[in-house]
C-alpha positions in Angstrom: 112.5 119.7 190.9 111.1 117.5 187.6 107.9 116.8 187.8 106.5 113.9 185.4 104.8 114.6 182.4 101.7 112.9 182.2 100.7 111.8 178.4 97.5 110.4 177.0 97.4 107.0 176.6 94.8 104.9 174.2 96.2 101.7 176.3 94.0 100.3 179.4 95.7 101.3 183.1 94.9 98.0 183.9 95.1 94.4 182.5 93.1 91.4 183.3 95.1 88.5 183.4 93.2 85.3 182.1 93.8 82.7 184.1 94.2 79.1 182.3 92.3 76.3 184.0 91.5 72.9 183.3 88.1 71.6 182.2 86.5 68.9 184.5 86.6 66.0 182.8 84.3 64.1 185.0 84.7 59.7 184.2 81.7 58.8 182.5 80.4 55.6 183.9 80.3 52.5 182.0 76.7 52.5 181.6 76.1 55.6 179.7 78.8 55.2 177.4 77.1 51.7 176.1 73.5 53.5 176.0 75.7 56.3 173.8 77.5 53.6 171.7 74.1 51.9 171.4 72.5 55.1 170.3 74.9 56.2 168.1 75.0 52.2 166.3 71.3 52.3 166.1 71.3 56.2 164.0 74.2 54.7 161.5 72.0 51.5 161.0 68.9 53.4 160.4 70.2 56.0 158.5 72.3 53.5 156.1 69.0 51.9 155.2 67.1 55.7 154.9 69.7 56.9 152.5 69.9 53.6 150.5 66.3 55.2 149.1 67.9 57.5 147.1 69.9 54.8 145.1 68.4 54.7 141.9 65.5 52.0 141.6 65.5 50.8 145.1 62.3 52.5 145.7 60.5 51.6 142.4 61.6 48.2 143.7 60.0 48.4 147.1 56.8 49.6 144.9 57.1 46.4 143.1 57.2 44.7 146.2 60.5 43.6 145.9 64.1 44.6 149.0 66.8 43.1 147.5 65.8 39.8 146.1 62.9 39.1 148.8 59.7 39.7 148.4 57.5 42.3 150.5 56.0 40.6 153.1 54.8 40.4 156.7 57.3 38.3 157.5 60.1 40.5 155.9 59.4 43.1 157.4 59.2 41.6 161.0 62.4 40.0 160.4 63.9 44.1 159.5 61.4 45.2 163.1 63.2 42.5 164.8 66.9 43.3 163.5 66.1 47.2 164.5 64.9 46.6 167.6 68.0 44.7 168.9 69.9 48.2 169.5 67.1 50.2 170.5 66.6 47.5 173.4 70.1 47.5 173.6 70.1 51.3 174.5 67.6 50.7 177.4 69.3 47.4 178.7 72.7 49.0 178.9 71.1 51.8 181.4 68.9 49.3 183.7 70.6 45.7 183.8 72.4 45.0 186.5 76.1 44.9 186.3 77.4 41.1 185.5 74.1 40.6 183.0 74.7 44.2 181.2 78.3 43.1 180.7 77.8 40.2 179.3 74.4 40.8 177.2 76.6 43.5 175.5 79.6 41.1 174.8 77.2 38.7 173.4 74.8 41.0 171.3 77.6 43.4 170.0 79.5 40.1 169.1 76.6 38.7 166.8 75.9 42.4 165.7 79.8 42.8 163.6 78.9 39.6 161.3 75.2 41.3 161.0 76.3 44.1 160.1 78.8 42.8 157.4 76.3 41.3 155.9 74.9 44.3 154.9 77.3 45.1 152.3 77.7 41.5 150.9 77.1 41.6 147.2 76.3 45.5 147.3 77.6 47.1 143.9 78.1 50.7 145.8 81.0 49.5 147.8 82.1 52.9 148.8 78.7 53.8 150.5 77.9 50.4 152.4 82.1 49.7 153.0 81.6 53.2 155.2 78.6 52.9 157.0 79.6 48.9 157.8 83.5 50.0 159.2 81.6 52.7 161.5 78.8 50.4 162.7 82.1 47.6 163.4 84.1 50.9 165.3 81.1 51.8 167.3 80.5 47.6 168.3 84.3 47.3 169.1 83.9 50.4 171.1 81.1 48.3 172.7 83.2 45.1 173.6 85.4 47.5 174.5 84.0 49.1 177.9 81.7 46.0 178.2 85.1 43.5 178.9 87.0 46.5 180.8 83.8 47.3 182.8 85.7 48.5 186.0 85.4 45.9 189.1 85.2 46.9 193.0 88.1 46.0 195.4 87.3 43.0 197.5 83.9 42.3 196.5 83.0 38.9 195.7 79.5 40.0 194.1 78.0 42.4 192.0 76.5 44.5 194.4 76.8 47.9 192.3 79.6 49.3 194.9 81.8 51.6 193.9 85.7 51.0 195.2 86.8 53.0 198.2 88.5 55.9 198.3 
């Protein structure tokens, strides 16, 4: 009788298989994709503006009292607060207003945002820098009007009562 020859082996007895699954990609609702897009708009608006310090003279202009061809004032700089604060409300609207007056709100104020924010890089010499950050502040508002005019609407309901559809 042939008995087997047992050898030495540097290879594992056993394997683990890995199994393959899918990641659970949950639906995000409505809401907090606007309070994202509204986020992420209001970062690219500020930091446009922060980084425009380092072209040359722009500060030593702001010393001299001068932002583009307006002088300093209090009422400049309200008129900058005011233009700011548009998508940092936004972010907190887009969380807490109902339904029908988030959607619209956001259809309105992204609307009058994309000619705001083109204005921004009328009659800039550094085309490059102010052509980028205006086409990703229009991607992010399209991406606005986006989910605010395909906001999902419940089955059979004649309100806005927040319902989700059945199953």
């Amino acid at each position: 009788m042939d008995l087997p020859i047992l050898t030495a082996t540097t290879e594992p007895m056993m394997r683990t298989r890995h199994r393959t699954t899918t990641l659970d990609d949950q639906r995000i609702p409505v809401r907090v994709k606007l309070a994202a897009a509204w986020t992420s708009f209001m970062f690219l608006y500020a930091y446009v503006d922060i980084l425009a310090f380092f072209k040359p003279g722009v500060v030593d202009g702001i010393l001299d009292g001068v932002i583009w061809e307006f002088d300093v004032s209090q009422t400049l700089l309200t008129v900058f607060l005011a233009l700011m604060a548009i998508p940092i409300l936004m972010v907190v609207l887009s969380m807490t207003l109902p339904a029908r007056a988030n959607r619209i709100t956001n259809l309105i104020v992204a609307s009058v945002q994309v000619p705001v924010a083109a204005f921004n890089a009328v009659g800039e010499s550094w085309t490059y820098f102010y052509g980028l950050g205006v086409a990703l502040e229009v991607i992010i508002l399209a991406l606005i009007l986006q989910y605010a005019w395909t906001w999902p609407r419940t089955v059979g309901d004649h309100g806005d009562h927040g319902h989700q559809p059945g199953p």
